[in-house]
C-alpha positions in Angstrom: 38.6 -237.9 11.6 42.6 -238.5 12.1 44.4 -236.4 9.2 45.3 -238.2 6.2 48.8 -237.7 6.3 51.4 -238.9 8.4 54.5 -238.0 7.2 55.8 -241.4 7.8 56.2 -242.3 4.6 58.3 -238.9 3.8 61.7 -241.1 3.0 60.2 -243.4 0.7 58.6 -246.4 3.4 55.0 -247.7 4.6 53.7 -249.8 6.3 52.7 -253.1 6.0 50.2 -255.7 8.2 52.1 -256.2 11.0 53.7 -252.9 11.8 57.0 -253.5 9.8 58.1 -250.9 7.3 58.5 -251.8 3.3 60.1 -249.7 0.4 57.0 -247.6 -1.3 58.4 -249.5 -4.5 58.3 -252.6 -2.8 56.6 -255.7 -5.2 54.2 -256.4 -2.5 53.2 -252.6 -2.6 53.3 -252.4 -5.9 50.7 -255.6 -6.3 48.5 -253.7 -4.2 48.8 -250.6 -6.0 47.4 -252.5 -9.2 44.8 -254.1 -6.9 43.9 -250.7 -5.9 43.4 -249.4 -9.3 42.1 -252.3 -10.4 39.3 -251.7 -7.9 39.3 -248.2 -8.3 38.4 -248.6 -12.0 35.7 -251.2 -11.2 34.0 -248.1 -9.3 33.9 -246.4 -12.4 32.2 -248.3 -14.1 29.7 -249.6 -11.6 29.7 -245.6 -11.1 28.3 -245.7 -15.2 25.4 -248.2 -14.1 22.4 -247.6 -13.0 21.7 -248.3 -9.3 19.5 -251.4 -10.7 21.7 -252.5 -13.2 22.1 -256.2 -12.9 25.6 -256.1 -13.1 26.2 -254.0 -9.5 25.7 -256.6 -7.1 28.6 -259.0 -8.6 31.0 -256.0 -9.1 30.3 -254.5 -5.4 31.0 -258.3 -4.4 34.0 -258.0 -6.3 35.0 -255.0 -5.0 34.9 -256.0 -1.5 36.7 -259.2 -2.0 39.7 -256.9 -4.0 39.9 -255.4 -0.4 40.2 -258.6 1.5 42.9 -260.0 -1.3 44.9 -256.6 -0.5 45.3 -257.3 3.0 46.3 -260.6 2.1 48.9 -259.5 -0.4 49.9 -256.6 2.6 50.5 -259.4 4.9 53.4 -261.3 5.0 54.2 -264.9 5.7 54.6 -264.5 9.6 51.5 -262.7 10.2 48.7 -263.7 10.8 45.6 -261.8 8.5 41.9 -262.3 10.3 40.7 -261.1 7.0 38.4 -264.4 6.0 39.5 -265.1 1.9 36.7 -266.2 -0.1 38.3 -265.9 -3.3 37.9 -269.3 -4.7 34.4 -269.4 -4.6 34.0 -266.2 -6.0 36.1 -267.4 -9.0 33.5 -270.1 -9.3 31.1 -267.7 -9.7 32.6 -265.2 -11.9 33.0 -268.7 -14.0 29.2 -269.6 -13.8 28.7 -265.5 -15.1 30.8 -266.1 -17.7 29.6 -269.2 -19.2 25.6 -267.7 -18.5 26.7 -264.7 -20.9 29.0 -266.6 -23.3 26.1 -268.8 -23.9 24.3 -265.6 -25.3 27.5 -263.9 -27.3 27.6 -264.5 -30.8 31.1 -266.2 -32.0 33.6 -263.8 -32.4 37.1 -265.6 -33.6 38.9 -262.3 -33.6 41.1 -259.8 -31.8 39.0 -257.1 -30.9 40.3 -253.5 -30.7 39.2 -252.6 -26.8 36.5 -249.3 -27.0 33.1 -249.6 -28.2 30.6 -247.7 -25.5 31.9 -246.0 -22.4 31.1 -249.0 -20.0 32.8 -251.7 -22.6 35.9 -249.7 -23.0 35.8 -249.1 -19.1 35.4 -253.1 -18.5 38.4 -253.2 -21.0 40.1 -251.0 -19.3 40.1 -253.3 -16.2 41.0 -256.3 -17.7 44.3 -254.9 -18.5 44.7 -253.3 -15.2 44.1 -256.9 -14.0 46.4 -258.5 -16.2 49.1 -256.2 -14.7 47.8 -257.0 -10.9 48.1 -260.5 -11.6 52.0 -260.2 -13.2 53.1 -257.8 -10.2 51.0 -260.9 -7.7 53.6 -263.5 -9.4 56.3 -261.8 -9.0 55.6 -261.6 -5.7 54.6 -265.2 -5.2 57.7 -266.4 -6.4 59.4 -264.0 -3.6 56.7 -264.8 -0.8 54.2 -267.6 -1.6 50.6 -266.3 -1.3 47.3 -267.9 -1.4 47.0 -270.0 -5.0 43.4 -268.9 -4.6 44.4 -265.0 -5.3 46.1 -266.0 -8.0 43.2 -267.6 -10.0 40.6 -264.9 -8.9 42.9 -262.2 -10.3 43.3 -264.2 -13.2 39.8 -264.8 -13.5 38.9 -261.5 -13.0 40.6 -260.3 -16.4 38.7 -263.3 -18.3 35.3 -262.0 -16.6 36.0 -258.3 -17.4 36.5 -259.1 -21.6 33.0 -261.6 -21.2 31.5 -258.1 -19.7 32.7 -255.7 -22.4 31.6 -258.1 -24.7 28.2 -258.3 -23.3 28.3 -254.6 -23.3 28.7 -254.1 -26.6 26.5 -256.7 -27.3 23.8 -255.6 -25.0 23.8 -251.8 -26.7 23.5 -253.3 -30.2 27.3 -251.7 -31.0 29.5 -253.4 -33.5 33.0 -255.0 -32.1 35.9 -253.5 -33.7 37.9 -256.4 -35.0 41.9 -256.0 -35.7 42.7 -259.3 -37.3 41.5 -263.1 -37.2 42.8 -265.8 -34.7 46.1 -267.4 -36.0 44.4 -271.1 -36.1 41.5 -269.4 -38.1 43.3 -268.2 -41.1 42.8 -269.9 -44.1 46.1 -271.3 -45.4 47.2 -269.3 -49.1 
Protein backbone atom coordinates (compact mmCIF):
# COMPACT_ATOMS: atom_id res chain seq x y z
CA UNK A 1 0.00 0.00 0.00
CA UNK A 2 0.94 3.82 -1.10
CA UNK A 3 1.17 5.87 2.30
CA UNK A 4 -1.78 7.72 3.31
CA UNK A 5 -0.37 11.04 3.22
CA UNK A 6 0.68 13.19 0.71
CA UNK A 7 1.39 16.28 1.86
CA UNK A 8 -0.47 17.88 -0.87
CA UNK A 9 -2.99 19.19 0.89
CA UNK A 10 -0.32 20.84 3.57
CA UNK A 11 -1.58 24.63 2.39
CA UNK A 12 -5.12 24.04 2.77
CA UNK A 13 -6.10 22.37 -1.02
CA UNK A 14 -7.32 18.77 -2.48
CA UNK A 15 -8.23 17.42 -4.98
CA UNK A 16 -11.09 17.06 -6.79
CA UNK A 17 -12.37 14.48 -9.91
CA UNK A 18 -10.51 15.70 -12.55
CA UNK A 19 -7.18 16.54 -11.20
CA UNK A 20 -7.96 20.35 -10.38
CA UNK A 21 -7.23 21.58 -6.87
CA UNK A 22 -10.24 23.08 -4.47
CA UNK A 23 -10.06 25.01 -1.01
CA UNK A 24 -10.30 22.07 1.94
CA UNK A 25 -13.30 24.46 2.98
CA UNK A 26 -14.64 24.44 -0.35
CA UNK A 27 -18.87 23.83 -0.31
CA UNK A 28 -18.41 20.96 -2.61
CA UNK A 29 -15.84 19.46 -0.02
CA UNK A 30 -17.62 20.30 2.63
CA UNK A 31 -21.00 18.36 1.05
CA UNK A 32 -18.82 15.44 0.90
CA UNK A 33 -17.56 15.71 4.23
CA UNK A 34 -21.31 15.46 5.56
CA UNK A 35 -21.79 12.59 3.07
CA UNK A 36 -18.84 11.07 4.56
CA UNK A 37 -20.01 11.18 8.00
CA UNK A 38 -23.24 10.53 7.12
CA UNK A 39 -22.00 7.19 5.81
CA UNK A 40 -19.60 6.77 8.38
CA UNK A 41 -22.42 6.89 11.00
CA UNK A 42 -24.52 4.43 8.98
CA UNK A 43 -21.53 1.97 9.69
CA UNK A 44 -22.15 2.37 13.18
CA UNK A 45 -25.10 1.37 13.39
CA UNK A 46 -25.14 -1.49 10.86
CA UNK A 47 -21.83 -2.10 13.11
CA UNK A 48 -24.78 -2.54 16.20
CA UNK A 49 -26.74 -5.22 14.08
CA UNK A 50 -26.44 -8.45 13.86
CA UNK A 51 -24.93 -9.87 10.68
CA UNK A 52 -28.60 -11.21 9.94
CA UNK A 53 -30.45 -8.38 10.91
CA UNK A 54 -32.86 -7.52 8.30
CA UNK A 55 -31.99 -4.11 8.16
CA UNK A 56 -28.14 -4.68 6.78
CA UNK A 57 -28.75 -5.36 3.26
CA UNK A 58 -30.66 -1.82 2.67
CA UNK A 59 -28.11 0.11 4.78
CA UNK A 60 -24.92 -1.66 2.95
CA UNK A 61 -27.04 -0.66 -0.30
CA UNK A 62 -27.10 2.62 1.05
CA UNK A 63 -23.87 2.84 1.90
CA UNK A 64 -22.49 2.11 -1.35
CA UNK A 65 -24.75 4.41 -3.26
CA UNK A 66 -23.39 7.44 -0.51
CA UNK A 67 -20.05 6.53 -2.24
CA UNK A 68 -21.26 6.88 -5.81
CA UNK A 69 -23.24 10.33 -4.83
CA UNK A 70 -19.74 11.60 -3.42
CA UNK A 71 -18.04 11.17 -6.57
CA UNK A 72 -20.77 12.88 -8.16
CA UNK A 73 -20.78 15.83 -5.76
CA UNK A 74 -16.48 15.62 -6.25
CA UNK A 75 -17.06 16.11 -9.85
CA UNK A 76 -17.66 19.13 -11.39
CA UNK A 77 -19.76 20.24 -14.39
CA UNK A 78 -17.02 19.64 -17.07
CA UNK A 79 -16.10 16.29 -16.11
CA UNK A 80 -17.17 13.59 -16.90
CA UNK A 81 -17.94 10.89 -13.68
CA UNK A 82 -18.19 6.96 -15.00
CA UNK A 83 -19.63 6.39 -11.60
CA UNK A 84 -23.30 4.84 -12.81
CA UNK A 85 -26.03 7.03 -10.23
CA UNK A 86 -28.83 4.97 -9.18
CA UNK A 87 -30.13 7.18 -6.75
CA UNK A 88 -33.64 7.65 -7.78
CA UNK A 89 -34.51 4.30 -7.64
CA UNK A 90 -33.11 3.75 -4.46
CA UNK A 91 -35.27 6.61 -3.12
CA UNK A 92 -38.13 4.57 -4.46
CA UNK A 93 -37.20 2.01 -2.40
CA UNK A 94 -36.35 3.68 0.77
CA UNK A 95 -40.14 5.03 0.04
CA UNK A 96 -41.65 1.49 -0.28
CA UNK A 97 -39.43 0.72 3.34
CA UNK A 98 -41.01 3.37 4.78
CA UNK A 99 -44.50 3.06 4.03
CA UNK A 100 -44.03 -1.14 4.77
CA UNK A 101 -42.94 0.04 8.42
CA UNK A 102 -45.24 3.12 8.86
CA UNK A 103 -47.99 0.72 8.14
CA UNK A 104 -46.90 -1.17 11.44
CA UNK A 105 -46.03 2.14 13.73
CA UNK A 106 -48.53 3.22 16.04
CA UNK A 107 -49.65 7.11 15.50
CA UNK A 108 -47.47 9.24 17.17
CA UNK A 109 -48.60 13.09 16.55
CA UNK A 110 -45.64 14.40 18.56
CA UNK A 111 -42.08 15.75 18.60
CA UNK A 112 -40.14 13.16 19.85
CA UNK A 113 -36.90 13.77 21.90
CA UNK A 114 -34.18 11.74 19.63
CA UNK A 115 -32.51 8.66 22.17
CA UNK A 116 -34.35 5.72 23.11
CA UNK A 117 -31.95 2.39 22.59
CA UNK A 118 -28.50 2.66 21.20
CA UNK A 119 -29.44 1.82 17.51
CA UNK A 120 -32.59 4.45 17.61
CA UNK A 121 -30.52 7.25 18.84
CA UNK A 122 -27.76 6.13 16.32
CA UNK A 123 -30.56 6.15 13.34
CA UNK A 124 -31.30 9.66 14.91
CA UNK A 125 -28.15 10.59 14.82
CA UNK A 126 -28.01 10.14 11.05
CA UNK A 127 -30.96 11.78 10.22
CA UNK A 128 -29.56 14.93 11.37
CA UNK A 129 -26.25 14.37 9.86
CA UNK A 130 -28.34 13.95 6.68
CA UNK A 131 -30.29 16.98 7.13
CA UNK A 132 -26.96 18.83 7.23
CA UNK A 133 -25.58 16.85 3.96
CA UNK A 134 -28.56 17.78 2.25
CA UNK A 135 -28.24 21.87 3.25
CA UNK A 136 -24.37 21.85 2.36
CA UNK A 137 -25.71 19.73 -1.25
CA UNK A 138 -28.03 23.00 -1.94
CA UNK A 139 -25.80 25.28 -1.41
CA UNK A 140 -23.86 23.76 -3.68
CA UNK A 141 -26.49 23.18 -6.31
CA UNK A 142 -27.31 26.60 -6.44
CA UNK A 143 -23.36 27.31 -7.10
CA UNK A 144 -23.01 24.17 -9.52
CA UNK A 145 -26.26 22.30 -10.50
CA UNK A 146 -26.01 18.59 -9.55
CA UNK A 147 -28.13 15.68 -10.20
CA UNK A 148 -31.94 16.55 -8.87
CA UNK A 149 -31.88 12.83 -8.13
CA UNK A 150 -29.05 13.40 -5.17
CA UNK A 151 -31.06 15.84 -3.92
CA UNK A 152 -34.15 13.77 -3.15
CA UNK A 153 -32.19 10.59 -2.04
CA UNK A 154 -30.40 12.71 0.60
CA UNK A 155 -33.58 14.08 1.42
CA UNK A 156 -35.11 10.88 1.64
CA UNK A 157 -32.53 9.45 3.47
CA UNK A 158 -33.25 11.71 6.68
CA UNK A 159 -37.16 10.72 6.29
CA UNK A 160 -36.06 6.85 6.17
CA UNK A 161 -33.58 7.20 9.11
CA UNK A 162 -36.58 8.78 11.76
CA UNK A 163 -39.14 5.71 10.13
CA UNK A 164 -35.98 3.39 11.33
CA UNK A 165 -35.53 4.82 14.88
CA UNK A 166 -39.01 4.64 15.17
CA UNK A 167 -39.21 1.16 14.26
CA UNK A 168 -36.43 0.64 16.66
CA UNK A 169 -37.89 1.77 19.39
CA UNK A 170 -40.92 0.19 18.51
CA UNK A 171 -39.30 -3.10 17.68
CA UNK A 172 -37.51 -3.21 21.40
CA UNK A 173 -40.86 -2.47 23.09
CA UNK A 174 -39.13 1.07 24.44
CA UNK A 175 -41.41 4.02 25.02
CA UNK A 176 -40.81 7.30 22.68
CA UNK A 177 -39.91 10.26 24.53
CA UNK A 178 -42.33 12.88 23.52
CA UNK A 179 -41.40 16.81 23.95
CA UNK A 180 -44.71 18.45 22.93
CA UNK A 181 -47.76 17.83 20.52
CA UNK A 182 -47.98 18.94 16.77
CA UNK A 183 -49.12 22.58 16.45
CA UNK A 184 -52.39 21.51 14.24
CA UNK A 185 -53.04 18.96 17.09
CA UNK A 186 -53.51 21.19 20.03
CA UNK A 187 -56.67 21.72 21.25
CA UNK A 188 -57.72 25.43 21.05
CA UNK A 189 -58.14 27.06 25.02
Amino acid sequence: MKKVYTRTGDKGTTGIHGGARVPKDDIRIEANGCLDELNAVIGIVRSMLSAGDDRQELLHTIQKELMVVMSHVATPDDVLNPNLLSAAGLTVRCEQEMDAMTAGLTENGYFLLPGGTPVSAQLHFARTVARRAERRLWTLHRQSPLNEDILSFVNRLSDLFFVMARTEMQRQDWPEEKWQEFAYKRKRL
